[in-house]
C-alpha positions as CSV (number, residue, x, y, z in Angstrom):
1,X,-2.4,17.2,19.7
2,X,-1.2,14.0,18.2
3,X,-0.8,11.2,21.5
4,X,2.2,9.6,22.0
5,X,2.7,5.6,21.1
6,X,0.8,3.5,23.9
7,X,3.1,1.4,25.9
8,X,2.3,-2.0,23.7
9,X,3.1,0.4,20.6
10,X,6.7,1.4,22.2
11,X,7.4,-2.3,22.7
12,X,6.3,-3.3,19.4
13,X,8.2,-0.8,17.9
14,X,11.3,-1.6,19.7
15,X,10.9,-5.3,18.9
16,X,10.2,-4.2,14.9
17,X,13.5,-2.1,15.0
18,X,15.5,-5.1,16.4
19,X,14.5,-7.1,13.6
20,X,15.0,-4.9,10.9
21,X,18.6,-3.8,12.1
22,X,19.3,-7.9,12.5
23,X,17.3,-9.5,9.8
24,X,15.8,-7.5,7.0
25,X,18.7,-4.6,6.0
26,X,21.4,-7.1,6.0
27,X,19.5,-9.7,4.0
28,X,18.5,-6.8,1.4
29,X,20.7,-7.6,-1.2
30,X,19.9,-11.5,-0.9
31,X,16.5,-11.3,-1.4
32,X,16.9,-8.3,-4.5
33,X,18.9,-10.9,-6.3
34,X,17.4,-13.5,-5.3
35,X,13.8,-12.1,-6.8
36,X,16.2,-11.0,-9.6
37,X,17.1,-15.2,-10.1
38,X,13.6,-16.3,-9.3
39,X,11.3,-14.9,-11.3
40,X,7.5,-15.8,-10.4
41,X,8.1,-18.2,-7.5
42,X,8.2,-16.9,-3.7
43,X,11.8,-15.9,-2.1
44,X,12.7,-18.7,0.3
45,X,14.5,-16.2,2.5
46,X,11.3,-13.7,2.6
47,X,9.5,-17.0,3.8
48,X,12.2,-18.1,6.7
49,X,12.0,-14.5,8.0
50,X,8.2,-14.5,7.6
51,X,8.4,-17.5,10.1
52,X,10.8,-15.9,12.3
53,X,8.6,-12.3,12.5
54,X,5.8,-14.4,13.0
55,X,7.4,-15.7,16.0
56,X,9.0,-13.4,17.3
57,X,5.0,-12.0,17.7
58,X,5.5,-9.3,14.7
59,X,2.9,-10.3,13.1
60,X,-0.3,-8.9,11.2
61,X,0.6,-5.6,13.4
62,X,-2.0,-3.4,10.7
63,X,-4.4,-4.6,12.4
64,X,-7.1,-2.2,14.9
65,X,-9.0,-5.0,16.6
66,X,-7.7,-7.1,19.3
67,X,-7.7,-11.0,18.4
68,X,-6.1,-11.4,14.8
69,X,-4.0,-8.5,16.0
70,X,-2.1,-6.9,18.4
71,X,-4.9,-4.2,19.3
72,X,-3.0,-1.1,17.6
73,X,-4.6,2.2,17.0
74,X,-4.2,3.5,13.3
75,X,-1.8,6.5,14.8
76,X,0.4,3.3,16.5
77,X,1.1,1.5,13.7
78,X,1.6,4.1,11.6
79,X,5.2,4.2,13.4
80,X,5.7,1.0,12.5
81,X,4.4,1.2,9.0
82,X,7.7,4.1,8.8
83,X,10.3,1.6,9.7
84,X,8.9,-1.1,7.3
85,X,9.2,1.3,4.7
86,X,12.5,1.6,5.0
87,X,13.2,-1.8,2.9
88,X,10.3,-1.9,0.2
89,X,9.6,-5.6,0.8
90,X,9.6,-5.8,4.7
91,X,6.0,-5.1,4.9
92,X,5.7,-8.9,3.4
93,X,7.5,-10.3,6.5
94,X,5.3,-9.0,8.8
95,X,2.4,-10.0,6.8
96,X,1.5,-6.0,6.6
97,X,1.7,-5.8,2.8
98,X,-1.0,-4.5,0.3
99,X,-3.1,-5.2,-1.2
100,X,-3.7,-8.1,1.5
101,X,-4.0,-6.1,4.6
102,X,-7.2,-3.8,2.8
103,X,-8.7,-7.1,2.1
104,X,-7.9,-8.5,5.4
105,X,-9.5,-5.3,6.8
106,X,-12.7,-5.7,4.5
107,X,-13.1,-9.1,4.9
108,X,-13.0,-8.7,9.1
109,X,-15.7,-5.9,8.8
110,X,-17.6,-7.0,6.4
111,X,-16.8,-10.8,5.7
112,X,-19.8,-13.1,6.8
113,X,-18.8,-15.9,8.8
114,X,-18.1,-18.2,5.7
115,X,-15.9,-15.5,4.2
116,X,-14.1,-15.1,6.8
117,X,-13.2,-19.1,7.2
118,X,-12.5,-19.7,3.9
119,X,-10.1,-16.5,2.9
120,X,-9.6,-14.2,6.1
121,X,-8.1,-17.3,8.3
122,X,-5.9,-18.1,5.6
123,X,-4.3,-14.6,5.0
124,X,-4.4,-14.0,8.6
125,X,-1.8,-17.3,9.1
126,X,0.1,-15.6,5.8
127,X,-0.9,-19.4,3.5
128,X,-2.5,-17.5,0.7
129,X,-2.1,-13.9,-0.6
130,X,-5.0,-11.9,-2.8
131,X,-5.4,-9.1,-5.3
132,X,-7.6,-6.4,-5.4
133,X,-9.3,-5.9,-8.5
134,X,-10.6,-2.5,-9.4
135,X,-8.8,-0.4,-12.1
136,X,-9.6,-0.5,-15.4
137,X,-7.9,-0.2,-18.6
138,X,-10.8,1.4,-20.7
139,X,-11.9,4.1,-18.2
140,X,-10.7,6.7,-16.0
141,X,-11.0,5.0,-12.8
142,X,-9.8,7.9,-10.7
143,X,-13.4,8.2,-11.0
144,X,-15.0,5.3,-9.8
145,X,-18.3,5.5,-11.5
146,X,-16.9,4.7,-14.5
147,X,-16.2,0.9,-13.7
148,X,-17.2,-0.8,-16.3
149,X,-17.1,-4.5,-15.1
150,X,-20.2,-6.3,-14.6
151,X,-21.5,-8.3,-11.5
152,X,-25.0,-9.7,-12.7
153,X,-27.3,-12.2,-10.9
154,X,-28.1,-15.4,-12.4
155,X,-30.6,-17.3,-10.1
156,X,-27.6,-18.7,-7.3
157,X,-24.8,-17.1,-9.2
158,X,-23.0,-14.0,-9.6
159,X,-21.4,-13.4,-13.2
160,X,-18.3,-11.1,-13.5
161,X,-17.3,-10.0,-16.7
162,X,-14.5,-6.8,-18.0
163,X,-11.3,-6.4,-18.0
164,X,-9.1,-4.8,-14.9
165,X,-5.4,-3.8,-14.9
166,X,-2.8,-2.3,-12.6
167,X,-4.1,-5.6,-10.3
168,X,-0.9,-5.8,-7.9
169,X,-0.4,-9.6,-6.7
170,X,-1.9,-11.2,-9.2
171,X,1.2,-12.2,-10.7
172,X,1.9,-14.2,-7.5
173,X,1.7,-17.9,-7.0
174,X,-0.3,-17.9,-4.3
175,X,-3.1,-15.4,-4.7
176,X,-6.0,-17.2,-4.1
177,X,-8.8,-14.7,-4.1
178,X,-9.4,-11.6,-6.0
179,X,-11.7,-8.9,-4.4
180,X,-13.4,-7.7,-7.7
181,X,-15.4,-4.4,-7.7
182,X,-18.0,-3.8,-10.3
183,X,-21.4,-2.8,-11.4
184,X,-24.6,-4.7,-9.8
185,X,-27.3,-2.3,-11.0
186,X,-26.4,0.5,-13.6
187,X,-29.7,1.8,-13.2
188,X,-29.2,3.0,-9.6
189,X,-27.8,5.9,-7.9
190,X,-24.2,6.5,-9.1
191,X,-22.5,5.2,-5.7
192,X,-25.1,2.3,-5.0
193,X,-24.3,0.9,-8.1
194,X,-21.3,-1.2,-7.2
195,X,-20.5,-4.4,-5.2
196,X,-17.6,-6.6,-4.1
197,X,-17.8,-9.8,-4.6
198,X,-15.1,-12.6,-3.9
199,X,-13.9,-14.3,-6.7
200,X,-11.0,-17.6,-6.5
201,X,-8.6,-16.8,-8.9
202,X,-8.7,-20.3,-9.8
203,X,-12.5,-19.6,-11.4
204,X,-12.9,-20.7,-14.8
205,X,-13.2,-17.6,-17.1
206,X,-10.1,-15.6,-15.3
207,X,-7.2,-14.8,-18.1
208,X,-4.4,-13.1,-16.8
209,X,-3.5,-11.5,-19.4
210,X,-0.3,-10.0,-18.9
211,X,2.4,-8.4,-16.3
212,X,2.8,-4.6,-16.3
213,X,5.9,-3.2,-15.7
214,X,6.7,0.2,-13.6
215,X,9.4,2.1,-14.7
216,X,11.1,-1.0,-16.0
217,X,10.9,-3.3,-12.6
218,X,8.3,-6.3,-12.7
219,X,7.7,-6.4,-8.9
220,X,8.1,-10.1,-9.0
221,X,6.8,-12.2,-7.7
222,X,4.3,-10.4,-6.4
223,X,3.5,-8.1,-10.0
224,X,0.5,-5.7,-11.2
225,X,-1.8,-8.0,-13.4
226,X,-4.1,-7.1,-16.2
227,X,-7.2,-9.6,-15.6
228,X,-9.8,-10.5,-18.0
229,X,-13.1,-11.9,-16.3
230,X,-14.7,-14.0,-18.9
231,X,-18.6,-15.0,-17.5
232,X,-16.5,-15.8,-14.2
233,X,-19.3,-17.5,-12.4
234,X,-19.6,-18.0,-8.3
235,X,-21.9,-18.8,-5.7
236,X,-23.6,-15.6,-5.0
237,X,-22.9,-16.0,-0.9
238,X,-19.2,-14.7,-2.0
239,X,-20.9,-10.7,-2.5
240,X,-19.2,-8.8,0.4
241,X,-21.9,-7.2,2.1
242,X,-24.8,-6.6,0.5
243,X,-25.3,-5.4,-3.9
244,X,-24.5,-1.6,-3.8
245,X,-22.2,-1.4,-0.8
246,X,-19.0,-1.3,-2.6
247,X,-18.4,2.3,-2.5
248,X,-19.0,2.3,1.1
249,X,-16.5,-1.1,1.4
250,X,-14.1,0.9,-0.8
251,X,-13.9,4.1,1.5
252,X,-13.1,2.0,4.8
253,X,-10.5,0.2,3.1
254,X,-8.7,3.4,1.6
255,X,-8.4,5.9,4.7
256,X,-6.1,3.0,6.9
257,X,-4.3,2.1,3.9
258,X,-3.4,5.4,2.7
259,X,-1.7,6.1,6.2
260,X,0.3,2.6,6.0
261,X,1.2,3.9,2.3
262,X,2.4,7.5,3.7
263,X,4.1,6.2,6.6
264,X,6.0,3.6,4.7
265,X,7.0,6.6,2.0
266,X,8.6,8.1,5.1
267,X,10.7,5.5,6.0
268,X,11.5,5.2,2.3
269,X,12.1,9.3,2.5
270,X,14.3,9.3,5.7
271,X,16.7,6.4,4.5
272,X,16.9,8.5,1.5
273,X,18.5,11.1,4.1
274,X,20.8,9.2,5.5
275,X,22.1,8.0,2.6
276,X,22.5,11.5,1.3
277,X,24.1,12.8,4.6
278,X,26.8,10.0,4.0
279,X,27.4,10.7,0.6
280,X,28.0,14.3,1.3
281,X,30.4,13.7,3.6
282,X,32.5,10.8,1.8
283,X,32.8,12.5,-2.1
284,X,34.8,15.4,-2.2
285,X,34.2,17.6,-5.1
286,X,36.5,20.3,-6.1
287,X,38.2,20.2,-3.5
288,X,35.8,19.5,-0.1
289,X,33.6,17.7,0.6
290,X,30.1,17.9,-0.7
291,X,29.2,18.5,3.2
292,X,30.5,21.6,3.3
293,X,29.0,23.1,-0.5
294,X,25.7,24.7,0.0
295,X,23.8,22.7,-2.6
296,X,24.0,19.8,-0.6
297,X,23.9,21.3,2.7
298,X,20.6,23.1,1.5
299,X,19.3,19.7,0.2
300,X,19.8,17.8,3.3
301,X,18.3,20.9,5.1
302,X,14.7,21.1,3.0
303,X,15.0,17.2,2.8
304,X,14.3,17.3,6.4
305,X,11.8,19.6,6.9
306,X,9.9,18.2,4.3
307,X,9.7,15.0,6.0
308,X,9.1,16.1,9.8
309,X,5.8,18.1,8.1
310,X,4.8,15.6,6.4
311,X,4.8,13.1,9.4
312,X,3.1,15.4,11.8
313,X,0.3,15.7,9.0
314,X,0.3,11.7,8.6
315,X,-0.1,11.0,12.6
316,X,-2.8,14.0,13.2
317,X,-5.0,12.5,10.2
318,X,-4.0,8.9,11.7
319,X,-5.4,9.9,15.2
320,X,-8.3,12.1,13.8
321,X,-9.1,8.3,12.3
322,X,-8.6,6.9,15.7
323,X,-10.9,9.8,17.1
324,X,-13.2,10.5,14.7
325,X,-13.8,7.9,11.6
326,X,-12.7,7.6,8.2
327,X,-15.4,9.3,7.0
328,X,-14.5,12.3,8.9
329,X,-10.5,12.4,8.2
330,X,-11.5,12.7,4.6
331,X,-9.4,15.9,3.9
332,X,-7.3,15.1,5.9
333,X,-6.8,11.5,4.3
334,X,-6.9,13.8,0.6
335,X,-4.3,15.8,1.7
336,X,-1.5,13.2,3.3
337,X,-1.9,11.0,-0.2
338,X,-1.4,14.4,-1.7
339,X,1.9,15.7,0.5
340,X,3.4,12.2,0.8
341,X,4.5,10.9,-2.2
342,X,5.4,14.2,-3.8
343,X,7.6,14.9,-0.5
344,X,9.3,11.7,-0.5
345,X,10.4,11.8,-4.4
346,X,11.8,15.0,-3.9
347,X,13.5,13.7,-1.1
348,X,14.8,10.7,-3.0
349,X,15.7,12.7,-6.5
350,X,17.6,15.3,-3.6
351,X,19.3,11.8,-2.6
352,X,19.9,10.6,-6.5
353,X,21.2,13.9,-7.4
354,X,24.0,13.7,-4.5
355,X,24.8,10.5,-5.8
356,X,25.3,11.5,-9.0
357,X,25.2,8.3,-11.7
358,X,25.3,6.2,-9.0
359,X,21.8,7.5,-7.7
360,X,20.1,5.5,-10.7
361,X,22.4,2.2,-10.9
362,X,21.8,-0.8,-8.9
363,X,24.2,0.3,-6.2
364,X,22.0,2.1,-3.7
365,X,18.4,1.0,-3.0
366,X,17.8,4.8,-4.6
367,X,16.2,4.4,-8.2
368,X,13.7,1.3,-7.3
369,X,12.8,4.1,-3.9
370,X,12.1,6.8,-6.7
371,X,9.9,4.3,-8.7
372,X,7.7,3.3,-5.8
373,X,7.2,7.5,-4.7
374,X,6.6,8.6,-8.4
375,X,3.9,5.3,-8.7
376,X,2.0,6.3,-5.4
377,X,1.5,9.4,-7.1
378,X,-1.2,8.0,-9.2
379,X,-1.8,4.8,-6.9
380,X,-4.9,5.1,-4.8
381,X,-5.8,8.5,-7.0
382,X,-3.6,11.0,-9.1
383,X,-2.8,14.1,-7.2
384,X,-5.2,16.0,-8.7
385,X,-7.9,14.1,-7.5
386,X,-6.8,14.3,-3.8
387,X,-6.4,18.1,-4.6
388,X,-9.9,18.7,-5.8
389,X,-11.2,16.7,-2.7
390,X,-9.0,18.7,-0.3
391,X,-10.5,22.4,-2.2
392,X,-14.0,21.2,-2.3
393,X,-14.3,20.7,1.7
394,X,-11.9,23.7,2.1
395,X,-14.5,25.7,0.2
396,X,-17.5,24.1,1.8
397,X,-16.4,25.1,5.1
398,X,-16.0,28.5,4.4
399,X,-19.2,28.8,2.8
400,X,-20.8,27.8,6.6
């Protein structure tokens, strides 16, 4: 049974709404062209309404632990992570946007007390933003025991060299701090032989190289980098944790952060909906209205139940995290980053189909929506590698 939001959930969520409705949907258009005009340098009106979330008490809501946050459970901010997704840059205003809330997460958990002063207080407070480095270009890091990159000991030091890609942030103005995984000691066991280690992205030996493009958009300013580390030397007190921890850093970051990534493809999914139900019943075709033809009654219909299964199946493995761990939700984590994405572009091509040429111009919020829910199909994993996990626990459990 999946609980019901706790009564500091409800208000939050009532709050978050509020804002939206007033603030973020009817500056949408602002801040898209606004990005368009800008380029590389921060949106002044994502900043004013970071301010105003931020007092308004809507603010670092991702986070499980009293203090920094407002004490939510995964499964009750999962419902808010849905109505953020509904604009693909509100997650910024409440500072709940990746990759900085994973490294928020890691650096709370695992940060020492150094760590945590130097970058966690300042991304807490929203002055800096950080990339996650991890992906790289030479090797198929859906499997993450090919990483290549090296983290090697040099008496007080720690020297990072290879080359990552697909870095998202890094392409903004204020990332400060890469989290950089990469191999400490080839010569051990195949998931004790990485670390994360902390690196200022103002270290010399750090070439950004270049900005990746997805599907044509640039994601300014915020961009997906492709990073060369060049005998990047620092202190060795920036290792997270201790040398061959980074898988088990890795796997605590990814279970939350797929649910936020799920829940905000839902919102994405269900204003996809709407839009299509108001299309239908505005364009008349041959006569009626789209509304009343079967083809677009049938793909409002499987639009819908699409995304009420997938939610349920989001919020069970959200409270089986809550209940039970990470570790434990681990098919269920496998198969949410499996449904999600795949249900929420068929929602959205449904959506782009009803709209006919419309569906991929500028004029609806549609063709960017398909871009993000085709992306996080290979984001955090490909399918297939979600799908593997999912059958290998499926037949383990029947071989009990």
């Amino acid at each position: 049974m999946i609980p019901d939001l706790s009564p500091r959930a409800k208000e939050l969520l009532q709050a978050l709404e509020s804002f939206m409705d007033r603030r973020v949907l009817p500056n949408e258009s602002a801040v898209d062209a606004a990005i368009a005009a800008g380029g590389w340098t921060p949106v002044p009106l994502i900043e004013e309404l970071k301010q105003e979330a931020r007092a308004a008490g809507l603010w670092n809501l991702f986070l499980p632990d009293s203090g920094p946050g407002p004490g939510l459970s995964v499964r009750d901010y999962a419902s808010l992570a849905e109505r953020m997704g509904r604009v693909w840059w509100a997650s910024e205003v409440f500072n709940c946007s990746a990759p900085d809330t994973g490294n928020m997460e890691v650096l709370l958990h695992y940060g020492s007390e150094a760590q945590q002063q130097r970058w966690l207080e300042p991304l807490l407070e929203g002055r800096i933003r950080s990339c996650f480095a991890m992906t790289e270009p030479d090797v198929a890091s859906s499997d993450a025991t090919n990483i290549q990159t090296r983290i090697q000991r040099e008496g007080g030091d720690y020297v990072i060299s290879g080359r990552k890609w697909w870095i998202s942030g890094a392409g903004d103005p204020r990332c400060a701090v890469a989290i950089v995984m990469g191999r400490t000691d080839p010569d051990a066991p195949p998931h004790r032989r990485q670390s994360m280690i902390l690196v200022p992205m103002d270290t010399p030996g750090i070439s950004v190289k270049r900005m990746l493009s997805v599907f044509g958009y640039d994601d300014a300013p915020h961009g997906h980098g492709e990073i060369e580390f060049t005998d990047a030397r620092v202190p060795a007190d920036h290792l997270i944790g201790v040398a061959g921890q980074g898988f088990e850093i890795a796997q605590s970051r990814l279970g939350p952060g797929r649910i936020h990534h799920c829940m905000r493809l839902i919102g994405l999914a269900e204003r996809a909906l709407g839009l299509m139900c108001r299309r239908a019943r505005e364009r008349v075709a041959f006569g009626r209205p789209l509304a009343e033809q079967g083809m677009a009654r049938e793909a409002i219909a499987r639009s819908r139940l699409e995304i009420e299964q997938a939610r349920l199946l989001v919020l069970r493995t959200a409270h089986l995290i809550d209940t039970a761990g990470a570790k434990l939700a681990r098919r269920e984590i496998a198969m949410i980053k499996a449904v999600a994405p795949a249900m929420a572009l068929g929602v959205i091509d449904r959506a782009i189909q009803i709209h006919g040429a419309a569906g991929v111009s500028q004029d609806t919020f549609l063709a960017r929506a398909w871009s993000i829910a085709r992306t996080l199909r290979i984001a955090d994993g490909p399918d297939e590698v979600h799908l593997e996990s999912v059958a290998r626990l499926e037949l383990a459990r029947a071989g009990k």
